[in-house]
N, C-alpha and C positions, 0 to 999 in steps of 0.2 A: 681833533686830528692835529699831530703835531710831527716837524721832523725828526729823525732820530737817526744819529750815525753810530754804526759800530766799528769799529778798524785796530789797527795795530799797523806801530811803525817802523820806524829806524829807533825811533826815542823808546817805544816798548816793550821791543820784541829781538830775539836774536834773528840774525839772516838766516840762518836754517827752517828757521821756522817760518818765515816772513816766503821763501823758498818753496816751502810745501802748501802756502794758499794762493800763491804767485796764480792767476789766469789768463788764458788768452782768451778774445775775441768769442770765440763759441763756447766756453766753458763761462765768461760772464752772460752770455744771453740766457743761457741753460739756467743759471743762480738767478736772475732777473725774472724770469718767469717762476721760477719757484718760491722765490721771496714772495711777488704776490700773488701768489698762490695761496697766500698764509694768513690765517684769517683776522691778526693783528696789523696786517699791513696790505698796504692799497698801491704804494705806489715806489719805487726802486732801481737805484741806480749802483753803479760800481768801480770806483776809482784802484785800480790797478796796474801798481809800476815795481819798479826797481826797489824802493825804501818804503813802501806800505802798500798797504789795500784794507780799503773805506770802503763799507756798506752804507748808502744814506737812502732812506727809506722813510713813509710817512705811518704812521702810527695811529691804532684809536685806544691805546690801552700801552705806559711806558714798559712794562716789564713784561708785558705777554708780546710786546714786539722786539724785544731785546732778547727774549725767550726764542722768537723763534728764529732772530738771525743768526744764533748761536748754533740750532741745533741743524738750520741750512747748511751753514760751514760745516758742521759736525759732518754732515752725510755727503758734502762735498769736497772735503781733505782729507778725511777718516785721520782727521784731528781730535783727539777725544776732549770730552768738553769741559775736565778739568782744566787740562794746558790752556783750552782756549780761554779760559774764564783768566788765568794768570795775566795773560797778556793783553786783550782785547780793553779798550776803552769804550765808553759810551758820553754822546755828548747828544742833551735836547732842548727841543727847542729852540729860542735864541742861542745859547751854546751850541746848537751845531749849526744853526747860521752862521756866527762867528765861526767859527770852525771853518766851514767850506770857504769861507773868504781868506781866511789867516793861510789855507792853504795855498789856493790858488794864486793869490801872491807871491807864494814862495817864502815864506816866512816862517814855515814848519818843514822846510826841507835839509838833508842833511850840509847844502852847501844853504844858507841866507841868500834869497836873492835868485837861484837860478831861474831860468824862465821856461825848460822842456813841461814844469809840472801843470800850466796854466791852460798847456796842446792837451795833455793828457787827461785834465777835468774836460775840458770841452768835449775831447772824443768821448769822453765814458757818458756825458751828456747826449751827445747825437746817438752815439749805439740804442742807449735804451729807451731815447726820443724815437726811433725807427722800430723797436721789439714793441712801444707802445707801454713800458712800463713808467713812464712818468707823465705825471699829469698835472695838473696848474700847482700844485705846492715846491714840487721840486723844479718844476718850468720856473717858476717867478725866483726860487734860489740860485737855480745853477746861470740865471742871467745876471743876478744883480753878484754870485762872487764873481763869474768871467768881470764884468763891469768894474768890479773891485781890485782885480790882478793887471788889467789893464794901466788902471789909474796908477795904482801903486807904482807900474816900471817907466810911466812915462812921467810923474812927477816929482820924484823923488832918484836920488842916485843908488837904491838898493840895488842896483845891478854891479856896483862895483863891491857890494858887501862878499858879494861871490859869483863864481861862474857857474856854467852848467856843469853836470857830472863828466863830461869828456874832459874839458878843459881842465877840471881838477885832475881828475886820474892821468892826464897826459902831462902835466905839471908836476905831479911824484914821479912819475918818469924819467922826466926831464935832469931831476933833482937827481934820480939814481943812476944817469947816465954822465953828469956831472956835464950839462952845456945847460944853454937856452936857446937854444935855434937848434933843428935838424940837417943844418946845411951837411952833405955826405951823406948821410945817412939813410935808407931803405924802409921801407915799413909796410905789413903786410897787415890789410883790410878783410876779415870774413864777415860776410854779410852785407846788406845794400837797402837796410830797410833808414830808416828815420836817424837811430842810434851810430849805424853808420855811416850814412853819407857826413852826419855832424861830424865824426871821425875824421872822415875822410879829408874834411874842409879845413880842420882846425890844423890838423898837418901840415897841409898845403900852404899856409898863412904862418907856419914854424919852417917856411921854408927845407921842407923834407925833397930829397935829390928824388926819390922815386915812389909809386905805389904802386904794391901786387895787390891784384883785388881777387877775393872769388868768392862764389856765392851760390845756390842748391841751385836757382834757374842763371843759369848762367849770363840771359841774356839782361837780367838786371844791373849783373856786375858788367855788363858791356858798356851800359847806359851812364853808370856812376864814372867809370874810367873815363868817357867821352866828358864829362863834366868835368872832371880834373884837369884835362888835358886842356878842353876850355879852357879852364882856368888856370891855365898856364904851366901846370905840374905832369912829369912825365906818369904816367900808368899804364899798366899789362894788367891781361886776366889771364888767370890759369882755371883749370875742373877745379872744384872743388875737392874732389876726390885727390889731388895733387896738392892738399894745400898743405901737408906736411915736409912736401918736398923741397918747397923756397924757406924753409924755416931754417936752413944754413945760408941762406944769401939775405937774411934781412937783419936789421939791430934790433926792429919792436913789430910787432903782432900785436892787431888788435883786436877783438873778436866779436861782436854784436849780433847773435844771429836768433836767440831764444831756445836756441835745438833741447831735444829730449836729451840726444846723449853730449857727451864732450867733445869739441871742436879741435881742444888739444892735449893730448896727454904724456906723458913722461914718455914715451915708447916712440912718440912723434918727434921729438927733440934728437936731433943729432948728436951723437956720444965723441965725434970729433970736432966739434965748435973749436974755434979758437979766441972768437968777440964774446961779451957777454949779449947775452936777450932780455929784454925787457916784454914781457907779454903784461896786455892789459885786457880785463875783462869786463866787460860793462851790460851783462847779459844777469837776468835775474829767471828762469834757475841759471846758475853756474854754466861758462860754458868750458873754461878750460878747467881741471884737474888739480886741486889745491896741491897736488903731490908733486907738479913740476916745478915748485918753487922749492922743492927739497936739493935737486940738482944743483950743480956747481955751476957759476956763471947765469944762475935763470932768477930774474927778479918777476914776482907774478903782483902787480895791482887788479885789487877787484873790489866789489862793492863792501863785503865784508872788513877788509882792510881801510878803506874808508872812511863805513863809519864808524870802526873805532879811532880813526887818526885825525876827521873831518867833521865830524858831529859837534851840530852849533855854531860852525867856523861863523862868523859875522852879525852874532844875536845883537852884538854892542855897537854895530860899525856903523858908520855915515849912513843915515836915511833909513836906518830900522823905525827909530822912535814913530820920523814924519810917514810913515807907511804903516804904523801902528794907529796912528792916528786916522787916516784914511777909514785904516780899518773898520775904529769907532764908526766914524763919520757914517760910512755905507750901513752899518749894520741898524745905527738908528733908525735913517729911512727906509730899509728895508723892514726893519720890526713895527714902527708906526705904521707904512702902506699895509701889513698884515693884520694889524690891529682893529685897524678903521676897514679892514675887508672882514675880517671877523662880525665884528656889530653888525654889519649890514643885516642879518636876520633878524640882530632882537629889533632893532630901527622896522624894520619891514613888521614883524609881528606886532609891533604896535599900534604901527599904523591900520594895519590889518585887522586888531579887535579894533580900535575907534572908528574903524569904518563897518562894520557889524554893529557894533552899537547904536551910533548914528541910523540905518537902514531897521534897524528893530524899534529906534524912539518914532522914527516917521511914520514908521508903519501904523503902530502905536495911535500917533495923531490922527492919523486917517480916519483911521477906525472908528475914534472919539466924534472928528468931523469932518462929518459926510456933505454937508453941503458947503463947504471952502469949494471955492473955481481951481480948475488945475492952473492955469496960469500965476494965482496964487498961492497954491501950494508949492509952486513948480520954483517961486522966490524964497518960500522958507526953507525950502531943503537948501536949496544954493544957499543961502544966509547960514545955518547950521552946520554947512563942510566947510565953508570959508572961518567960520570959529573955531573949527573942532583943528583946521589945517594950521592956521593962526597958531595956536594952543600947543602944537604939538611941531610948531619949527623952531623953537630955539630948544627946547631940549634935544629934537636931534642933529642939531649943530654942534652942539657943545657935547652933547654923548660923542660924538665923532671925533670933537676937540680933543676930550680928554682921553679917547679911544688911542689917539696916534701919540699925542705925549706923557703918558703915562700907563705902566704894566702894572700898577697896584689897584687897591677896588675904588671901582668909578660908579658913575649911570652905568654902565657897560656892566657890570657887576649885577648890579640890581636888576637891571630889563632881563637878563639869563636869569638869574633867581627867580623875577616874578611869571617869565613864559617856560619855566623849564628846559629852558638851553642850556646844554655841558659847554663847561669852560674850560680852556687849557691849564696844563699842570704847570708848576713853574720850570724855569728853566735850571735843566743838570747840566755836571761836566762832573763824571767820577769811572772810574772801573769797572770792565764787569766781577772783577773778584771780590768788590767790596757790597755786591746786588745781593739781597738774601735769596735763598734757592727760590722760596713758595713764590706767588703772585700775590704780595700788597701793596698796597697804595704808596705812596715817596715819601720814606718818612723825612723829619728834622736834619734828619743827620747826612741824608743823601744830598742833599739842596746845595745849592751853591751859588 
């Protein structure tokens, strides 16, 4: 049993498409029970944001489990499974160890560094710790990358490689409005979930003169204003049904709500402006109307814009390397404690025939002689575990040894060989386009 991530991201997918496998909250537990439901996989979780969505899931078989997270997606995007083979990566084993730590870091995100991605592994962690879909393999992962993302922002300065996704997109703003402060200036908040209180804040601290907030329950948007206003920034809320109607008294709209339909559309936009608008979008699906950036006066940031303007920002900058290195670091430990929990079977079946053996030689004795006193016999058997245990502690010392520092053939190798233990395949990191259709084995060419 091995882990196995499938995903697509900012790096190898267009936002359209990234778009139509976008999930919320009920539509990943629905996927998490169906995943393992699948008879190559036992165990599944589901990282879904803005710039990707990652199936990690554990595997007894690499390509009949890559098989079937494809064809799960398949029946739950009615993405056909060409496109998805285009785009979709696979990463196992220690590659998708690595993986889940490089992410949770923030080190595979479209800005270097930001830190909303590290909330978002952990939620996807607790959801399907609560559906019951993950169990000790993805337990022991998804704690050591949290572990690994933690270390990364507190020891290192990759927080300055990049900000989070608001602070970007409000900084291209910023840039199109031509200031660096909002002092004067108005700006209208939909939504009050996560994505926008962030919003909300990062305005506040840009010195912005007001915020209109509004939001589906209104009384959330009551809650976030009161925080504002805490915090020292004036805000009103308006229905939400009214939120097209402040779109003439603000300079920037931001939008964060996830909605099915469009929060802003060309039709929404006042036809007698006389300031220009900046609307920003930070909603994945889409929440405003790529067509109101067609308008005169209307500048639209969104995640698609992004990542074509933003992708990679600070792979090279201050504190990638020593966060790269962490990386390493976590991932050793994390693959040795795996290693050395692996063996524990063949260690245990060995023991387990030397102790049958042992109970077959005594018996054996007995049988031969019948008149030895038990209290006699009762010191040769003790005398005969204590050699046989003797015998058999430094090879599983050092099976352990070599179990934790090294991935190539060991004892560890041999003991599976001689009790018939399957051993894991090595570790991938390739395509699903590059996966031959049928189900074989991993050849040469897959490896990595």
């Amino acid at each position: 049993m091995s882990v196995l991530v499938v995903g697509m991201s900012h790096r190898s997918a267009p936002v359209a498409l990234l778009e139509r496998l976008s999930m919320d909250e009920t539509v990943r537990e629905d996927t998490t029970t169906k995943l393992v439901n699948c008879d190559a996989l036992s165990e599944a979780m589901i990282v879904s944001t803005c710039n990707r969505l990652e199936i990690y899931s554990v595997t007894n078989s690499f390509h009949s489990g890559v098989q079937d997270v494809v064809e799960v997606l398949h029946e739950i995007s009615d993405v056909d499974i060409d496109t998805l083979r285009g785009y979709l990566y696979v990463r196992y084993a220690d590659a998708a160890a690595e993986h889940m730590m490089v992410v949770a870091s923030g080190l595979d995100s479209m800005v270097v560094g930001e830190q909303q991605i590290i909330g978002q592994v952990r939620t996807a962690y607790q959801e399907a710790s609560e559906k019951g879909t993950v169990g000790p393999a993805l337990h022991s992962l998804a704690q050591s990358a949290l572990h690994t993302g933690k270390r990364v922002h507190s020891e290192t300065d990759i927080d300055d490689a990049g900000a989070s996704m608001v602070s970007v997109a409000v900084d291209e703003a910023l840039e199109h409005l031509g200031t660096e402060q909002l002092a004067g200036r108005t700006a209208l908040v939909l939504g009050a979930g996560a994505m926008a209180s962030l919003a909300a804040t990062h305005l506040g601290k840009l010195g912005v003169d007001k915020l209109i907030i509004a939001n589906r329950t209104r009384s959330r948007a009551e809650r976030l204003a009161e925080h504002s206003r805490e915090a020292g920034v004036p805000a009103d809320v308006v229905d939400f049904a009214d939120r097209a109607a402040v779109l003439s008294r603000v300079d920037l709209a931001v939008s964060a709500t996830g909605a099915d339909d469009f929060t802003i559309t060309p039709a929404d936009i006042p036809r007698d402006r006389v300031d220009n608008l900046t609307l920003i979008d930070l909603s994945m699906p889409r929440d405003i109307d790529d067509a109101t950036a067609e308008l005169q006066g209307v500048h639209l940031v969104n995640i698609e814009r992004l990542h074509k303007t933003m992708s990679g920002r600070g792979d090279h900058a201050t504190g990638h390397q020593e966060a790269l290195g962490i990386v390493a670091e976590e991932l050793h430990a994390y693959s040795s404690e795996q290693r050395v929990r692996d063996v524990v079977p063949a260690v245990a079946a060995l023991r387990k025939h030397a102790s049958e053996l042992v109970d077959t030689e005594l018996e054996r004795l007995r049988a031969r002689t019948p008149a030895i006193d038990v209290p006699e016999f009762e010191e040769v058997t003790r005398t005969v575990r204590r050699v046989v245990d003797k015998l058999l502690h430094q090879p599983t010392v050092r099976v352990k040894k070599l179990a934790a520092e090294s991935g190539v053939v060991s004892y560890e190798s041999a003991l599976q060989e001689l009790f018939g233990l399957a051993s894991e395949g090595p570790s991938v990191a390739i395509d699903v386009a590059d996966l031959p259709e049928g189900k074989v084995g991993i050849n040469e060419k897959e490896q990595k």
